[in-house]
N, C-alpha and C positions, 0 to 999 in steps of 0.2 A: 489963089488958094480956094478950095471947096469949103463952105459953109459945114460947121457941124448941124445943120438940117439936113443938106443935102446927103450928108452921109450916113443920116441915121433914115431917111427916106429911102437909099439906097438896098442898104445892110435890110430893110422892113420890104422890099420886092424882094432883095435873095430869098428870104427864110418865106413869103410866100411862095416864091417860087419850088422852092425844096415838098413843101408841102407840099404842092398840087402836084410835083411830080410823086410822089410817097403815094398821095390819094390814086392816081393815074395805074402805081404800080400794083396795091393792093387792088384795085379793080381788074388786073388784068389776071391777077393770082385768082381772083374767086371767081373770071369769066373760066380761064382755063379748067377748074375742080369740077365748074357748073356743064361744060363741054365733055366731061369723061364721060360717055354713056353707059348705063346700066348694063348687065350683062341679058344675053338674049338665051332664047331657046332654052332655057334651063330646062333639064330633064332630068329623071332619076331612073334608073338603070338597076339592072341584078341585084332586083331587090330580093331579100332574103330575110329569116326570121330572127335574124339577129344584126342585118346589117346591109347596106344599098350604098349605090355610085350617082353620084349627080354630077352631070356634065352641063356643060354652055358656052357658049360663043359667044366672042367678044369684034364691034366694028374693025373695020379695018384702018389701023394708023394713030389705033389709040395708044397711049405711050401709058400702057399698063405692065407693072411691076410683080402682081401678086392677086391676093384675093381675099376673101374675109366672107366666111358664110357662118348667118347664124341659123342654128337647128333648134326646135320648139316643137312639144307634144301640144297637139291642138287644147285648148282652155285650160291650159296651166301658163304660166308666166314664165317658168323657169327658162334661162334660154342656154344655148352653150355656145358656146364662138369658136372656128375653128380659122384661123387666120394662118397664110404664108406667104414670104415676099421673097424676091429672087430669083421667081422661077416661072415658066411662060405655060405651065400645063395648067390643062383648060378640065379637069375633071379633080374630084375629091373621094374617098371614102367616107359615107358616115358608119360608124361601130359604135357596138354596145348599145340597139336599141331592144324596144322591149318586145315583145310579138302581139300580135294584132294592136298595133297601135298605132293611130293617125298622126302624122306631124308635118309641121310646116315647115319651108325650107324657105330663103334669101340667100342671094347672091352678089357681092358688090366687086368691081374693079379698084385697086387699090394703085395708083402712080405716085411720082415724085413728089406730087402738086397736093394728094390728099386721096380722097374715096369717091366713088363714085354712088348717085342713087341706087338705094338698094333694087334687087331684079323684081318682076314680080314674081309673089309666093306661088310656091308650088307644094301642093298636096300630097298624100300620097300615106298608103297605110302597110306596115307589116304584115305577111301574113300568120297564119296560127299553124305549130308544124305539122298538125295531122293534114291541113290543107297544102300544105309543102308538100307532103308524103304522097295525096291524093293525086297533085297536080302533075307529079311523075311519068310521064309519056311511058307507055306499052315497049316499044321500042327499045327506051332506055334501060327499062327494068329487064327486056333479055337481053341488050348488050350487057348489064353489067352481072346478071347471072350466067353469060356464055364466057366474060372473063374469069368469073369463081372456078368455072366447072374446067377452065383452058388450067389455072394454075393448080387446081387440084390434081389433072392429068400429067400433067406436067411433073407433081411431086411423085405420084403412082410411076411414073415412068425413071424416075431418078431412084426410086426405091426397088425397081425390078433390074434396072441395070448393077445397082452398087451387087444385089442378090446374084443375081449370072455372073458377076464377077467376082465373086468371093466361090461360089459353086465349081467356076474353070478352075479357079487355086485348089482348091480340095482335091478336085479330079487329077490334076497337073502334079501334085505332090502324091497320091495312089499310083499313078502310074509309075511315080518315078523309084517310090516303094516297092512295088511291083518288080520292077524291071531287076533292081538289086538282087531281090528276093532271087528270082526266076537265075539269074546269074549264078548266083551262090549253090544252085541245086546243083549241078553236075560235081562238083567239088564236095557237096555233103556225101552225094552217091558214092561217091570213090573212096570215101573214108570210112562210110559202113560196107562196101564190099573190102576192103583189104581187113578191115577186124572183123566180119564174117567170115574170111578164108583163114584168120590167124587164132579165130576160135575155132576150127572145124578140121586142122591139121595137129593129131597129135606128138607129144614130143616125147622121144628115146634116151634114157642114158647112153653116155659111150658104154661100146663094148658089145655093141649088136643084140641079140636078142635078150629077152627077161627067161630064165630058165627056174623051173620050180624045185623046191628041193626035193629028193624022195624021201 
């Protein structure tokens, strides 16, 4: 039989055993979060006076789930967090900023395992919309005044056809007036020439002539 030493010597390897394996495993948990790499290239994209696109790349083989970027007006504290997990798209919209206004951006990879360090910031400022308005390419302000003046013609033209076609209806119902009309003439004529001949024949009692008395 085993000594109760031996078995409580025993039973004191398991339970360190358990531990170092625990320790073993937690290490390899915080190696794997410590390996997500940052997100790369961050960029921001069609920026606009109220709202801009940040995009980035992420290595290849990282076993990332989502994303988590926080947005910050430069020297204010306030941050907003825009996080989503489930899904492999590598760009965000930021909305609702203010116009001319500077702000900082981060970007982090989010996996099964936990976050990745944040990207580095990225800069970057709204502009002001009379500067929107300025920055308008020559180009673009006649393409989009050659489509005003296309759709304006276009209604000009919608309104001279419905017009030529109510105009043929008019014409089309005159003539067809007309034509009745024009019909109906030989038939009027024939009935004022017979009570023209039935006024202009006069009428005799019987008995032949009218004799006066003497």
């Amino acid at each position: 039989m085993r000594s109760a030493g031996a078995t409580e010597g025993n039973a004191e390897k398991r339970y360190v055993q358990l531990t170092k394996s625990k320790t073993v495993t937690d290490e390899k948990k915080g190696l794997l979060e410590t390996l997500l790499s940052a997100p790369l290239n961050v960029t921001i994209r069609e920026i606009e006076v109220n709202s801009a696109v940040v995009t980035w790349e992420i290595l290849e083989g990282d076993p990332v789930i989502g994303f988590a970027i926080t947005q910050q007006k430069k020297d204010v504290r306030m941050l907003r967090l825009i996080q989503e997990v489930n899904t492999t798209t590598r760009s965000c919209a930021l909305w609702d900023l203010d116009e001319d206004t500077e702000y900082i951006v981060h970007v982090q990879s989010i996996s099964m395992g936990g976050s990745s360090p944040p990207s580095e910031p990225v800069l970057f400022r709204t502009p002001k919309e009379s500067e929107k308005l300025a920055s308008q390419s020559p180009d673009r302000l006649m393409s989009e005044e050659f489509a005003h003046a296309a759709q304006l013609r276009a209604g000009e033209l919608i309104i001279i056809v419905v017009v030529l076609v109510m105009w043929a209806g008019v014409i089309a119902l005159f003539c067809r007036q007309y034509d009745i009309i024009k019909d109906n003439e030989p038939n009027n004529n024939k009935d004022k020439a017979k009570n023209s001949s039935e006024c202009s024949t006069p009428e005799h009692p019987q008995g032949g002539l009218l004799r006066s008395n003497v």
